[in-house]
C-alpha positions, 0 to 999 in steps of 0.5 A, spaced: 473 555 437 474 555 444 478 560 450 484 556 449 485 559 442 483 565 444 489 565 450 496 568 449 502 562 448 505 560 453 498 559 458 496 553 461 488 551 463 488 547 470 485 546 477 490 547 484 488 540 484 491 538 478 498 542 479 498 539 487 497 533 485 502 532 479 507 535 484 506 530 490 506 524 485 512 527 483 515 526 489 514 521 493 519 518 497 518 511 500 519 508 508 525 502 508 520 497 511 522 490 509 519 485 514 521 479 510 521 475 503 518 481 499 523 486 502 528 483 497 523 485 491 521 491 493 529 492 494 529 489 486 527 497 484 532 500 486 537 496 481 538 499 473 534 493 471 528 497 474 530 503 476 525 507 481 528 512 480 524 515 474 519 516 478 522 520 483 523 514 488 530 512 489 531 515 495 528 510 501 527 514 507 531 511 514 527 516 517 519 517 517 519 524 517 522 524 511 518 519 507 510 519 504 510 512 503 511 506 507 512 500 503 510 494 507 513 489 505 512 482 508 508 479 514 507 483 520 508 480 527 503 481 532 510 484 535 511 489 530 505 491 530 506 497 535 512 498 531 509 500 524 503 504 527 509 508 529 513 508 523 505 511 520 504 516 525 511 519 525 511 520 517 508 527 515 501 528 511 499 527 506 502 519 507 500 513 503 501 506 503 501 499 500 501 493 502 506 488 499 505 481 498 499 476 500 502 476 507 501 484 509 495 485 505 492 478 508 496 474 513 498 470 507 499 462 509 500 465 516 493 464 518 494 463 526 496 468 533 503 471 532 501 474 524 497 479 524 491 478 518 493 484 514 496 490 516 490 494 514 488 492 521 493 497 524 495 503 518 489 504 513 492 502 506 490 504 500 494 499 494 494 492 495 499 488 491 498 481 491 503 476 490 508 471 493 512 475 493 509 480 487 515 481 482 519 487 482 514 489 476 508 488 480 510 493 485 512 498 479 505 497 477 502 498 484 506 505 484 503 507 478 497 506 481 498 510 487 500 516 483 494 515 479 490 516 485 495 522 488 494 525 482 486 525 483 486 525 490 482 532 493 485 538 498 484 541 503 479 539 509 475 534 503 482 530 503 483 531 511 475 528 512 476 522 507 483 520 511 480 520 517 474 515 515 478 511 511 482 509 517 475 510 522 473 504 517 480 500 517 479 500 524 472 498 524 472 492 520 472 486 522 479 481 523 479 476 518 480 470 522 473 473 525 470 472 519 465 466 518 469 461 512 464 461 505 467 453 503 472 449 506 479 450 500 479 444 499 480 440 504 479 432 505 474 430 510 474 423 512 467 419 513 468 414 517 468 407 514 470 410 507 476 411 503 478 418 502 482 415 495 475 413 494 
C-alpha cells in the first residue's frame, strides 16, 4: 500500500530529470556529416527498411544550429579537422556525438599523418561504433544507447560540469600514434641467415 494508490487517476510520480530527458531523446536531430564509406550506412536508416524515423530522427539538419547530434561518419583528415570542430561548436547544447566506424573512433587502417587517429581528439564522443563499415543495425544499436544516456544524463550546472570535463579530458589524452605499442600485430620479422617460412 503506497502513495500511488492513495493519489487520484491520472497522476504520474516522476523527477524533471526523467521528463526532460525522455523529452530530448525524443528529439534528436542528427548533423549530415558523412566523410566516407560509412556515410552510405549511416544514409541506409533513412530508408523503410530501418526506418530512423520511429525515433524521431528522419530529418537530418544541413545546418548545426538545428542538429543535437553529429554523426561522424567515416575517417577525418587533418584538413577536415577544423571543419568538424566548427560544425560541433556551432550546434546548440545540450549536443551529442557518435563516432561511427573503425575509421572515426580510431583512425582505422589510416594509421599515418594526414588521418586523424580518432575524432575524440577534436570533438568529445560519447558512443563509439565499431566497425567497417558498421551496419545500419549497428548504428540503430548505438542510437538506442545514446538515448539511454540522454534519458539518465543530469541537468542544469551538474550537466554543464560533466561536459566540460569530458571534453577537458578528450583534449588532455594522449594521440594514439603517441601511444607505446603493447605487441607487434603479428608482424613477420626476419633473422638474418633464417627462412621466415621456417
Amino acid at each position: 500500500m503506497g502513495l500511488e494508490e492513495k493519489l487520484p487517476a491520472g497522476f504520474v510520480l516522476t523527477t524533471l530529470e526523467n521528463v526532460v530527458g525522455y523529452m530530448r531523446k525524443a528529439s534528436i536531430w542528427p548533423a549530415t556529416f558523412g566523410l566516407a564509406c560509412c556515410a552510405i550506412e549511416m544514409m541506409a536508416v533513412g530508408t523503410p527498411d530501418y526506418d530512423i524515423a520511429r525515433f524521431g530522427m528522419e530529418r537530418f539538419s544541413a545546418t548545426p544550429r538545428q542538429a543535437d547530434l553529429m554523426i561522424v561518419a567515416g575517417r577525418v583528415s587533418n584538413k577536415m579537422a577544423p571543419v568538424v570542430r566548427q560544425v560541433y561548436d556551432q550546434m546548440p547544447n545540450p549536443k551529442w556525438v557518435i563516432a561511427m566506424g573503425v575509421c572515426a573512433s580510431s583512425g582505422g587502417m589510416f594509421n599515418n599523418y594526414a588521418i586523424v587517429q580518432g575524432v575524440d581528439h577534436i570533438v568529445p564522443v560519447d558512443i563509439y561504433l565499431p566497425g567497417c563499415p558498421p551496419r545500419p543495425e549497428m548504428l540503430l544499436n548505438a542510437i538506442i544507447e545514446l538515448h539511454d544516456q540522454i534519458q539518465n544524463s543530469k541537468l542544469g550546472v551538474n550537466r554543464v560540469a560533466a561536459a566540460r570535463a569530458a571534453e577537458e579530458a578528450a583534449l588532455r589524452a594522449t594521440p594514439t600514434h603517441l601511444m607505446p605499442a603493447t605487441h607487434d600485430h603479428g608482424a613477420l620479422t626476419a633473422t638474418p641467415g633464417k627462412s621466415l617460412l621456417a
